[in-house]
PDB file of N, CA, C and O in Angstrom:
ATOM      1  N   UNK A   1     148.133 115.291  39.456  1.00  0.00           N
ATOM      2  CA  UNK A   1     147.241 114.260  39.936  1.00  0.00           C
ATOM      3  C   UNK A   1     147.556 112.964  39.198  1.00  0.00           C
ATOM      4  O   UNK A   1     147.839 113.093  38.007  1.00  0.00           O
ATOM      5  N   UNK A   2     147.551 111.787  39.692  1.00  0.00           N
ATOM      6  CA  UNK A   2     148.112 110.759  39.707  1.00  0.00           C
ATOM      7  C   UNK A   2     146.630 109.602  39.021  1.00  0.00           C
ATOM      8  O   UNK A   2     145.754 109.297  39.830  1.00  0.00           O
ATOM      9  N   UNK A   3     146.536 109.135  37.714  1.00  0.00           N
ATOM     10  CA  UNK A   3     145.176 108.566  37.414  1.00  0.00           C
ATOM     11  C   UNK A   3     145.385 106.859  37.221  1.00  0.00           C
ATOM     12  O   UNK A   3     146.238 106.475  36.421  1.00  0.00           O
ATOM     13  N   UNK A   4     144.814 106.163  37.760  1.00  0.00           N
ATOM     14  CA  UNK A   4     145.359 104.696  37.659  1.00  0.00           C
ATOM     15  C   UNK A   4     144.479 103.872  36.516  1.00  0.00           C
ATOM     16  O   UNK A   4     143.452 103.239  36.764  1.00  0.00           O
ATOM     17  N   UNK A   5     145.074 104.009  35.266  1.00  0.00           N
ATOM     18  CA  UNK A   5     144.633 103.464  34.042  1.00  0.00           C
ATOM     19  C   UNK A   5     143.444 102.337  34.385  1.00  0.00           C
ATOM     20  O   UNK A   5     142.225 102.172  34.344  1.00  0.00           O
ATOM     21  N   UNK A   6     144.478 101.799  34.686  1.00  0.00           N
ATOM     22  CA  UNK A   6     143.370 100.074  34.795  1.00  0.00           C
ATOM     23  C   UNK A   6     142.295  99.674  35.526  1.00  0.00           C
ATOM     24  O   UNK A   6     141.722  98.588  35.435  1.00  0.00           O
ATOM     25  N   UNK A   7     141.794 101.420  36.930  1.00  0.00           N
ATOM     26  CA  UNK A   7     140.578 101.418  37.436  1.00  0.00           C
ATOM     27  C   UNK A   7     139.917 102.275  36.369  1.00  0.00           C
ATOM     28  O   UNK A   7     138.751 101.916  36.204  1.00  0.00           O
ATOM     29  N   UNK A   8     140.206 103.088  35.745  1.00  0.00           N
ATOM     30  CA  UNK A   8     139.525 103.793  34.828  1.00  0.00           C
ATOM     31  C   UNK A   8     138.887 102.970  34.125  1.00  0.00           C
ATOM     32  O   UNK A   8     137.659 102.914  34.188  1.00  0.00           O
ATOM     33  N   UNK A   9     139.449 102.355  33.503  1.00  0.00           N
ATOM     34  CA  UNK A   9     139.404 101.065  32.082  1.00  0.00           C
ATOM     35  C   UNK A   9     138.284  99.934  32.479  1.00  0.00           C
ATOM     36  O   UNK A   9     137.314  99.622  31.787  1.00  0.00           O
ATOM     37  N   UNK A  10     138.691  99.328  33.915  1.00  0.00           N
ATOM     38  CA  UNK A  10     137.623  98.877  34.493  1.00  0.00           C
ATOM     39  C   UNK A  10     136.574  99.513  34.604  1.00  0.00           C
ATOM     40  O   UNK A  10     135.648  99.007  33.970  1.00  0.00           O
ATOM     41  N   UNK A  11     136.235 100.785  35.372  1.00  0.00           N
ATOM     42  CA  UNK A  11     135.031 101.020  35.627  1.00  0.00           C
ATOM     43  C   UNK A  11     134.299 101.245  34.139  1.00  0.00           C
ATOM     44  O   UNK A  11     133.390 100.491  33.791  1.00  0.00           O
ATOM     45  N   UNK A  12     134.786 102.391  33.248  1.00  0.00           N
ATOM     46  CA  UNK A  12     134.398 102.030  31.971  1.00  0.00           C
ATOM     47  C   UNK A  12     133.688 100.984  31.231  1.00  0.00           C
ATOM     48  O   UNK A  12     132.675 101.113  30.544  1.00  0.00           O
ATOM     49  N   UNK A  13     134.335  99.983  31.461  1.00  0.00           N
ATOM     50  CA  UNK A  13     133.927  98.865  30.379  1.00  0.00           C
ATOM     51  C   UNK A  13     132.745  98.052  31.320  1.00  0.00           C
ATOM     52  O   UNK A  13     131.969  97.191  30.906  1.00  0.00           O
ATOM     53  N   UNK A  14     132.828  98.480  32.423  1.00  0.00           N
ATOM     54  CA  UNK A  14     131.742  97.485  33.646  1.00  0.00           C
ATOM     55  C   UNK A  14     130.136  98.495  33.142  1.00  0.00           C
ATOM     56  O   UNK A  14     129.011  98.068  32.883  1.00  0.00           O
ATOM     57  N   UNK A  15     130.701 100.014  33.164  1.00  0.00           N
ATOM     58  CA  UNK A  15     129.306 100.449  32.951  1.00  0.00           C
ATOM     59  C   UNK A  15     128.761 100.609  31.464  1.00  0.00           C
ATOM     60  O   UNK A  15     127.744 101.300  31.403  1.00  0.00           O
ATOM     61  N   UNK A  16     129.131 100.216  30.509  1.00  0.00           N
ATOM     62  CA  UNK A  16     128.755 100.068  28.781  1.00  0.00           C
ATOM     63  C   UNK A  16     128.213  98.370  29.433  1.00  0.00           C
ATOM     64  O   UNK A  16     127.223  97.866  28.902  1.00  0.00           O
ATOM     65  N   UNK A  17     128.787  97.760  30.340  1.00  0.00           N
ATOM     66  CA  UNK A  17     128.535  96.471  30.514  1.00  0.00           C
ATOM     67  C   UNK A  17     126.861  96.238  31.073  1.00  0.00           C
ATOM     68  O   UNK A  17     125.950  95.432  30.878  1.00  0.00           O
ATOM     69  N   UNK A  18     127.123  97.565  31.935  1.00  0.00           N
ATOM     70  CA  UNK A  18     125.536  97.285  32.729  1.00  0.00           C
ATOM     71  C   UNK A  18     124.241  98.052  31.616  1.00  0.00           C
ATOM     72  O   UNK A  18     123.053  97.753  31.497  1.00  0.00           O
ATOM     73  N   UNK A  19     124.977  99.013  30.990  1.00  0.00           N
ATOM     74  CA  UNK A  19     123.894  99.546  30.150  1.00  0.00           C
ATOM     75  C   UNK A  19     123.453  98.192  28.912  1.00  0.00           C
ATOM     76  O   UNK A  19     122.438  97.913  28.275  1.00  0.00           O
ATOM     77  N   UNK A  20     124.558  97.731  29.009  1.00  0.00           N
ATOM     78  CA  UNK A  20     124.157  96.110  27.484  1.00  0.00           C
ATOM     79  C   UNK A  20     123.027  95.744  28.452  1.00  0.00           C
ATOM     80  O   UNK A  20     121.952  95.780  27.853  1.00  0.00           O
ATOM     81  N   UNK A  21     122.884  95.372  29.868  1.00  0.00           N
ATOM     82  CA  UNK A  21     122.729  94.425  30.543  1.00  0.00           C
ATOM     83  C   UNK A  21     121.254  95.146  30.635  1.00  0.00           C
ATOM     84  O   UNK A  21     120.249  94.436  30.612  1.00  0.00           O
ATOM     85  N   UNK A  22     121.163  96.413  30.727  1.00  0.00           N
ATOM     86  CA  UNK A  22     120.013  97.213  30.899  1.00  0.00           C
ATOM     87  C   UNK A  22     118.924  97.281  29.711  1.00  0.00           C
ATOM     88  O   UNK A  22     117.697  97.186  29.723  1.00  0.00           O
ATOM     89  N   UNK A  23     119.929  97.498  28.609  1.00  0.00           N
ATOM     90  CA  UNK A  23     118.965  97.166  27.632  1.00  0.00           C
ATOM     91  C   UNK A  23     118.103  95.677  26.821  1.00  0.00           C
ATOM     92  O   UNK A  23     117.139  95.655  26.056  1.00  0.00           O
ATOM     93  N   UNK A  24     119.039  94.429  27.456  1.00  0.00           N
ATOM     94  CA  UNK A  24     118.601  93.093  27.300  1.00  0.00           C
ATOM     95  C   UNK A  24     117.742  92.955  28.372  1.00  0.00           C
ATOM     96  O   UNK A  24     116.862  92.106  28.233  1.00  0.00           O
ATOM     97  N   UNK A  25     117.784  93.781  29.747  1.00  0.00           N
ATOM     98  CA  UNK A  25     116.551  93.020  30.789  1.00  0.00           C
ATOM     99  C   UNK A  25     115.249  94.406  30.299  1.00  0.00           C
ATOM    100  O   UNK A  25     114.123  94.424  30.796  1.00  0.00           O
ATOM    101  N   UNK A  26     115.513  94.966  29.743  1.00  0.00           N
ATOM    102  CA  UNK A  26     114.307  96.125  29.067  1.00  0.00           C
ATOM    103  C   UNK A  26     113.340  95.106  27.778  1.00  0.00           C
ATOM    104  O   UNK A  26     112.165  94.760  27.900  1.00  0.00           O
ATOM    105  N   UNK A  27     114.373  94.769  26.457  1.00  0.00           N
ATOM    106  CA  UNK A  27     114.062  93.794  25.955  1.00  0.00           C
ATOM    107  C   UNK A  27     113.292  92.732  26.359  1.00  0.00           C
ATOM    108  O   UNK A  27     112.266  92.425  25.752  1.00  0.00           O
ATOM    109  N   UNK A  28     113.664  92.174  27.270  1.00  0.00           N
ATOM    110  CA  UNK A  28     112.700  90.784  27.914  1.00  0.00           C
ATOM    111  C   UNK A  28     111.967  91.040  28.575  1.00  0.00           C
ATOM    112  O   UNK A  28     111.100  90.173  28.684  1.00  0.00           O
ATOM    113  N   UNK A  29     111.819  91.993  29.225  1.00  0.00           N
ATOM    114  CA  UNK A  29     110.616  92.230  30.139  1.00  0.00           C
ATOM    115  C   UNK A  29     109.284  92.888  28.921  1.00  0.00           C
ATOM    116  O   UNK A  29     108.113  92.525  29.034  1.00  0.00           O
ATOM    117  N   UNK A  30     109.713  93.805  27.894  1.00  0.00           N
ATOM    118  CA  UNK A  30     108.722  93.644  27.141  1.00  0.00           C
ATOM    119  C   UNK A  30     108.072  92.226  26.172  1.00  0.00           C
ATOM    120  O   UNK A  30     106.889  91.937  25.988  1.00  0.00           O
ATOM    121  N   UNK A  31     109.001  91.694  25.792  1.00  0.00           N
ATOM    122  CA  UNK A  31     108.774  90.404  25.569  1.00  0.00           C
ATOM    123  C   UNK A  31     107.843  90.026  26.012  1.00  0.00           C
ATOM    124  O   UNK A  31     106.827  89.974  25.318  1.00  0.00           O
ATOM    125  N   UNK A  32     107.840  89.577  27.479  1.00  0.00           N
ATOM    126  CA  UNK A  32     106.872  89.225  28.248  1.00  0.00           C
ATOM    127  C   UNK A  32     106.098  89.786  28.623  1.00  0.00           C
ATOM    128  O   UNK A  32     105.334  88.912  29.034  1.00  0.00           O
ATOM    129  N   UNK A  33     105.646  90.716  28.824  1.00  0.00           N
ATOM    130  CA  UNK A  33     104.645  91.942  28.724  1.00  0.00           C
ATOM    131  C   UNK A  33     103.650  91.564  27.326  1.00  0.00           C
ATOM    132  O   UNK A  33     102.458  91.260  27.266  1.00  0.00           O
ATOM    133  N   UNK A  34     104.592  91.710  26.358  1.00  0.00           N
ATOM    134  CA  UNK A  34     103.353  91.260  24.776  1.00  0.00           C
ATOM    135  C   UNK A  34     103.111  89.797  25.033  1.00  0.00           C
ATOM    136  O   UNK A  34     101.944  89.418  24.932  1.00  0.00           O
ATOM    137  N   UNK A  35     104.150  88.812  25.390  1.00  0.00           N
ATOM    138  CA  UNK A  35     103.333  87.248  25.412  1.00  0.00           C
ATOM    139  C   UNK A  35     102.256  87.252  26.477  1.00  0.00           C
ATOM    140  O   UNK A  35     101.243  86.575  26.299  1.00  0.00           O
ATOM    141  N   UNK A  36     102.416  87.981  27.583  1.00  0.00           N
ATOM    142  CA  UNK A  36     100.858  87.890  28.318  1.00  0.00           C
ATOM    143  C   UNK A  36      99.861  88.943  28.272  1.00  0.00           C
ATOM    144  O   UNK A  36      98.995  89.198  29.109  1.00  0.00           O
ATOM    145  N   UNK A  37     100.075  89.434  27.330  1.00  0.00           N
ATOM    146  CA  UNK A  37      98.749  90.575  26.922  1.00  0.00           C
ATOM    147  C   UNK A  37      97.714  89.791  26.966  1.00  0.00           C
ATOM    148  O   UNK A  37      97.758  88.867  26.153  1.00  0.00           O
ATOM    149  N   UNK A  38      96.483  89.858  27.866  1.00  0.00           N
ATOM    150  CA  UNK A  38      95.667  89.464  27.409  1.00  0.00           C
ATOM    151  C   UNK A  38      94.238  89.959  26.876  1.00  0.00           C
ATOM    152  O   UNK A  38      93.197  89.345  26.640  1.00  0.00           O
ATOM    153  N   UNK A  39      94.691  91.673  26.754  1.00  0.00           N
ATOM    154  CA  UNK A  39      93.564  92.323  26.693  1.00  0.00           C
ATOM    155  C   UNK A  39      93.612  93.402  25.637  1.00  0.00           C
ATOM    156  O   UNK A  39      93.016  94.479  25.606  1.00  0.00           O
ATOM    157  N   UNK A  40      94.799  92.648  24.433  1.00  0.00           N
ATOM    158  CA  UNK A  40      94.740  93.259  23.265  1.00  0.00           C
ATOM    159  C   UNK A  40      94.939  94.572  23.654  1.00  0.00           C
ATOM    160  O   UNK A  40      94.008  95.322  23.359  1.00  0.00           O
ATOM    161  N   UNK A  41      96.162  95.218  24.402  1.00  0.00           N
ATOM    162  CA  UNK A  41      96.408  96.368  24.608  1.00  0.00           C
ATOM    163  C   UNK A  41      97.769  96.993  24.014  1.00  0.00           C
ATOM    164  O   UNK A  41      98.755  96.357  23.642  1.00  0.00           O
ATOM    165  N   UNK A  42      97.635  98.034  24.013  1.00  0.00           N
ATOM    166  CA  UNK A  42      98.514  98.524  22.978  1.00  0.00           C
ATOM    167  C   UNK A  42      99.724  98.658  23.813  1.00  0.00           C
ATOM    168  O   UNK A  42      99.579  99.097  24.954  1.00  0.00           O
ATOM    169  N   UNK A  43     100.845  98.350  23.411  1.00  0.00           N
ATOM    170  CA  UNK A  43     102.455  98.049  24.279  1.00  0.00           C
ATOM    171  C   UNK A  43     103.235  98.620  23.291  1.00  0.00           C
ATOM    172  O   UNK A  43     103.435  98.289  22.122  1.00  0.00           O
ATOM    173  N   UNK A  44     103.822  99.947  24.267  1.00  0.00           N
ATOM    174  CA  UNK A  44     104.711 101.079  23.527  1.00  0.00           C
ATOM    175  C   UNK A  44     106.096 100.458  23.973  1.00  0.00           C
ATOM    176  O   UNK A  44     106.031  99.913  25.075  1.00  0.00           O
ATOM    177  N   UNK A  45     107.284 100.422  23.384  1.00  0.00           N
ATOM    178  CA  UNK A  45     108.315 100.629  23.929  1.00  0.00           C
ATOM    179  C   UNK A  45     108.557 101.872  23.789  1.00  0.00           C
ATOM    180  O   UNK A  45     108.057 102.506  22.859  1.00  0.00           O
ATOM    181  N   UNK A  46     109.524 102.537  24.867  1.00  0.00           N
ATOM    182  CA  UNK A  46     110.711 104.045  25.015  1.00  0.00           C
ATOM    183  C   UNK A  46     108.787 104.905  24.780  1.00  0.00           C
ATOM    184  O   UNK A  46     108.642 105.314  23.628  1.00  0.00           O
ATOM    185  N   UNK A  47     107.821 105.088  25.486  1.00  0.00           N
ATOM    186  CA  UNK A  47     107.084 105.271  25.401  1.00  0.00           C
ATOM    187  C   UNK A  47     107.081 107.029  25.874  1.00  0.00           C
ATOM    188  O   UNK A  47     108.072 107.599  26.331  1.00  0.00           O
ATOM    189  N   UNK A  48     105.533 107.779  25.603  1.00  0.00           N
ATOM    190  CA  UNK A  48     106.126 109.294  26.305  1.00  0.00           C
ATOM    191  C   UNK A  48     106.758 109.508  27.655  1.00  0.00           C
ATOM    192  O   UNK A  48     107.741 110.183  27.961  1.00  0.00           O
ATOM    193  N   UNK A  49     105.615 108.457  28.696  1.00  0.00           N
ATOM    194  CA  UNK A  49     105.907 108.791  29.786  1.00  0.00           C
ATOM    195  C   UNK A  49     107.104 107.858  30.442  1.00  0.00           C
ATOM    196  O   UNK A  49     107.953 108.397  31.151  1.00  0.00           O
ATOM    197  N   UNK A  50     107.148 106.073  30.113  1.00  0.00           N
ATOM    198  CA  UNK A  50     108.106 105.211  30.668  1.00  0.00           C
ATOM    199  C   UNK A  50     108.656 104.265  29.562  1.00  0.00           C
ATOM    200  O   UNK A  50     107.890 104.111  28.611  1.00  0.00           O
ATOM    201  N   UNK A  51     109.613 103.731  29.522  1.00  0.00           N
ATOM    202  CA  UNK A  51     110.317 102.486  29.176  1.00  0.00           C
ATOM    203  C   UNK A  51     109.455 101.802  28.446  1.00  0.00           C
ATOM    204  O   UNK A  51     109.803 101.763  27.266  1.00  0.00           O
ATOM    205  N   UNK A  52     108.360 101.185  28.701  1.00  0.00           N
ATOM    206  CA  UNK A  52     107.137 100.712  28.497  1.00  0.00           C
ATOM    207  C   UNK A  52     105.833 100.960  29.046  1.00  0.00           C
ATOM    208  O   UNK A  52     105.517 101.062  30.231  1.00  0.00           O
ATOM    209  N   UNK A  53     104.893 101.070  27.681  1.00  0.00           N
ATOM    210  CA  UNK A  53     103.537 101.779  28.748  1.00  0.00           C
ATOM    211  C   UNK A  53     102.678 100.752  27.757  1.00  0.00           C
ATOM    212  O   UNK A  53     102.890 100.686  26.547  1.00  0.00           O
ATOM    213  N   UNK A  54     101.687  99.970  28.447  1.00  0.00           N
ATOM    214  CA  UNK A  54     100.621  99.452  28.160  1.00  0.00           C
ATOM    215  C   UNK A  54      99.883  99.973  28.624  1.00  0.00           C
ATOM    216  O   UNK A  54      99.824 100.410  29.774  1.00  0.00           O
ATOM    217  N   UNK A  55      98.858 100.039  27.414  1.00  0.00           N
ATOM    218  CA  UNK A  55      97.521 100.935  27.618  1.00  0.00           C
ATOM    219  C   UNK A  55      96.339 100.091  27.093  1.00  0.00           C
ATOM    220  O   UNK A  55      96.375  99.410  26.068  1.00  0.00           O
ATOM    221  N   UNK A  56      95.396 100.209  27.840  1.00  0.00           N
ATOM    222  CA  UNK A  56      94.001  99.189  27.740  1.00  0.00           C
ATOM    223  C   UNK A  56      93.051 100.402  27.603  1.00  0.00           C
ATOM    224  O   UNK A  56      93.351 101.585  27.768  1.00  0.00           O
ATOM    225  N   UNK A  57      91.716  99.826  27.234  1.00  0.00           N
ATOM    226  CA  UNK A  57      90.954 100.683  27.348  1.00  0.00           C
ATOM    227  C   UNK A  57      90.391 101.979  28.499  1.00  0.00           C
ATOM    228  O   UNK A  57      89.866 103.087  28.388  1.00  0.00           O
ATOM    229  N   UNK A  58      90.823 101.149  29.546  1.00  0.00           N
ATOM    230  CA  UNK A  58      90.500 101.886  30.713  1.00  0.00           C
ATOM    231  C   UNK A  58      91.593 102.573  31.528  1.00  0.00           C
ATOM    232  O   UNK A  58      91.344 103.512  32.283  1.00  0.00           O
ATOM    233  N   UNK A  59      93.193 101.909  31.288  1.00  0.00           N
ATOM    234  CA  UNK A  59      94.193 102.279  31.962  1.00  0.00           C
ATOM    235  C   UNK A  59      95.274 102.606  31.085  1.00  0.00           C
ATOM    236  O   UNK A  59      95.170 102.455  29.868  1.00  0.00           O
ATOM    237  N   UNK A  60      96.012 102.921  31.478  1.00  0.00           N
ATOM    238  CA  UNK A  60      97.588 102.932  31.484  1.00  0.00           C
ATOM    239  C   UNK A  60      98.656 102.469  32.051  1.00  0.00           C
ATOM    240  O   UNK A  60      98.351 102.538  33.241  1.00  0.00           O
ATOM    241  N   UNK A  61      99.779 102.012  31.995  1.00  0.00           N
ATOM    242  CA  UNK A  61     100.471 101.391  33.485  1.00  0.00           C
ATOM    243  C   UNK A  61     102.084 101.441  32.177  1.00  0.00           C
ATOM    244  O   UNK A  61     102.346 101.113  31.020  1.00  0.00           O
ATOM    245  N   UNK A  62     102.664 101.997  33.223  1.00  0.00           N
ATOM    246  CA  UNK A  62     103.927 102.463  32.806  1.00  0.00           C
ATOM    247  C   UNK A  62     104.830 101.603  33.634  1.00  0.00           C
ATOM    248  O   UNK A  62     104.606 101.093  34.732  1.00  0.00           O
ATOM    249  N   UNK A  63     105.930 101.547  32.856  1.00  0.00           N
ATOM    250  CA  UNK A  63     106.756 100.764  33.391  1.00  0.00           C
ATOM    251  C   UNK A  63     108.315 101.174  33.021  1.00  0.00           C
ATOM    252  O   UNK A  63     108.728 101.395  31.883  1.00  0.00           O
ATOM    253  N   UNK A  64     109.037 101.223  34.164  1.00  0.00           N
ATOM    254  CA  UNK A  64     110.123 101.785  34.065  1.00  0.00           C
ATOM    255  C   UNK A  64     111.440 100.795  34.361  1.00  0.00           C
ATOM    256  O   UNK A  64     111.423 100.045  35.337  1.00  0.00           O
ATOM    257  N   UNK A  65     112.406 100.837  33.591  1.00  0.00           N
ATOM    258  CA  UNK A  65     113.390  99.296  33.597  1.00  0.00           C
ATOM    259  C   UNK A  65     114.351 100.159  33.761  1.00  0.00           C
ATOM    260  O   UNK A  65     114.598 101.230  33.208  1.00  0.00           O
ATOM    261  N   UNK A  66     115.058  99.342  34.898  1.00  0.00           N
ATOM    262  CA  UNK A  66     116.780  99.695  35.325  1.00  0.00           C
ATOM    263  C   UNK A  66     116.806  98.133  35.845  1.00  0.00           C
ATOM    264  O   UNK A  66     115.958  97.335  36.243  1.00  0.00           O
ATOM    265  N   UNK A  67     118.483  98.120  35.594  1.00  0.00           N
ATOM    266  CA  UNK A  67     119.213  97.178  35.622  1.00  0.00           C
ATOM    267  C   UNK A  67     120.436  97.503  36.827  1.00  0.00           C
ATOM    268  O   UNK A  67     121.415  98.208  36.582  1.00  0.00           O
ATOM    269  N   UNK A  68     120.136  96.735  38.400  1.00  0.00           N
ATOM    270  CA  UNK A  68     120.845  97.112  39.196  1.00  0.00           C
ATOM    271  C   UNK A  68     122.010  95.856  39.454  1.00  0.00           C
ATOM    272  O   UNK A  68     121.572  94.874  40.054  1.00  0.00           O
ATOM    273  N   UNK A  69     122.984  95.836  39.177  1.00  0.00           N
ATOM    274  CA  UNK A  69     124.294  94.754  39.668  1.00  0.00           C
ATOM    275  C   UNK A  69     123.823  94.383  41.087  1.00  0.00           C
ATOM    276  O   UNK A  69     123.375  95.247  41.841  1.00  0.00           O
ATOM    277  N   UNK A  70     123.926  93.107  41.439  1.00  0.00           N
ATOM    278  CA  UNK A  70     123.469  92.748  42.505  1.00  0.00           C
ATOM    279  C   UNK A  70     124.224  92.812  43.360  1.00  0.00           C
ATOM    280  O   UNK A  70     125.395  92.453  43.233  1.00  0.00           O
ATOM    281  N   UNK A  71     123.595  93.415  44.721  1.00  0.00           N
ATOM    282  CA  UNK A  71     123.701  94.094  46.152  1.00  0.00           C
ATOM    283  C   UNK A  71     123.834  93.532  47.039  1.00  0.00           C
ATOM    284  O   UNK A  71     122.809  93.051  47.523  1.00  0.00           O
ATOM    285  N   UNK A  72     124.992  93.311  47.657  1.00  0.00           N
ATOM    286  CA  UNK A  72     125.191  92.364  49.019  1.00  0.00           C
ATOM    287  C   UNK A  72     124.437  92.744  50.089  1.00  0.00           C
ATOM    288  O   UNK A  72     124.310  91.839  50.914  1.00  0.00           O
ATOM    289  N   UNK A  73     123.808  93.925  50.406  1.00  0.00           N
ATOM    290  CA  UNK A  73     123.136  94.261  51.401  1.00  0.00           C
ATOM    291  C   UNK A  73     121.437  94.878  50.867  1.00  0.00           C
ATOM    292  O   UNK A  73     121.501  95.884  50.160  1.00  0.00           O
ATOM    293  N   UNK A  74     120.612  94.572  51.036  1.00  0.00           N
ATOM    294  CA  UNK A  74     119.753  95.603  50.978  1.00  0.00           C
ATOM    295  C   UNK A  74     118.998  96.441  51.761  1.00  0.00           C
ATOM    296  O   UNK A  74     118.515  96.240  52.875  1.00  0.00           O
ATOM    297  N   UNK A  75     118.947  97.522  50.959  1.00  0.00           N
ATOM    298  CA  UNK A  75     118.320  98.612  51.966  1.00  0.00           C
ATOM    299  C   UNK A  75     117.096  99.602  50.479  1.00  0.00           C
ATOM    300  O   UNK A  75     117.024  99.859  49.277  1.00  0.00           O
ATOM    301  N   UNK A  76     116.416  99.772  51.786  1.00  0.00           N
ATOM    302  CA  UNK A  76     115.457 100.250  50.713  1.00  0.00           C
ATOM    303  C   UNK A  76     115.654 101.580  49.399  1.00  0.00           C
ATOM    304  O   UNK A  76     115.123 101.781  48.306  1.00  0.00           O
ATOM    305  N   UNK A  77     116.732 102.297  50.239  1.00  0.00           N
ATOM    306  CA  UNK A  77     117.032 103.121  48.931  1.00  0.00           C
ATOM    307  C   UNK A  77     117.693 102.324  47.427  1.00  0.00           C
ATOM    308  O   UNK A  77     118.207 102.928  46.485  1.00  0.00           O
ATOM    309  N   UNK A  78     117.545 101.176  47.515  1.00  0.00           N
ATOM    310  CA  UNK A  78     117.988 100.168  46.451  1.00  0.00           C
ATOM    311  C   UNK A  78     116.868 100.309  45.316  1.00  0.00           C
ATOM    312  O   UNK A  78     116.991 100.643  44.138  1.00  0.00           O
ATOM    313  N   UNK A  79     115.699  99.933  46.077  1.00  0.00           N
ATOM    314  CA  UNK A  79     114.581  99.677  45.161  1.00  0.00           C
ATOM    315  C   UNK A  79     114.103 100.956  44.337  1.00  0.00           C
ATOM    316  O   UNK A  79     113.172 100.862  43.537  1.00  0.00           O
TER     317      UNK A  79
END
């Protein structure tokens, strides 16, 4: 079987690329999550259930971060 280095090498380095990319839009979205707290709630990162879980007295709300390379077409199995 015949392996062509330089698509290997590419795809490789594109997906360490999207996971950097995954973990800086994880980063900022909590960011912003704690700058608009406004109800003094407790903000887990890598939490039990998601990525981020803010919890208030009355709720919970989980939040789950992926980082998708942008899609020339969309279709709902995207989201």
């Amino acid at each position: 079987m015949m392996v062509n280095k330089e698509k290997v090498d590419d795809i490789l380095s594109r997906s360490a690329d999207y996971t950097i990319q995954g973990f800086i839009y994880q980063f900022n979205k909590t960011l912003l999550e704690i700058l608009n707290d406004e109800e003094d709630a407790i903000i887990s990162i890598e939490g039990i259930i998601e990525d981020i879980e803010i919890a208030t007295a009355l709720t919970t709300r989980a939040i789950q971060c992926k980082y998708h390379e942008e899609q020339e077409n969309f279709t709902l199995s995207n989201v």
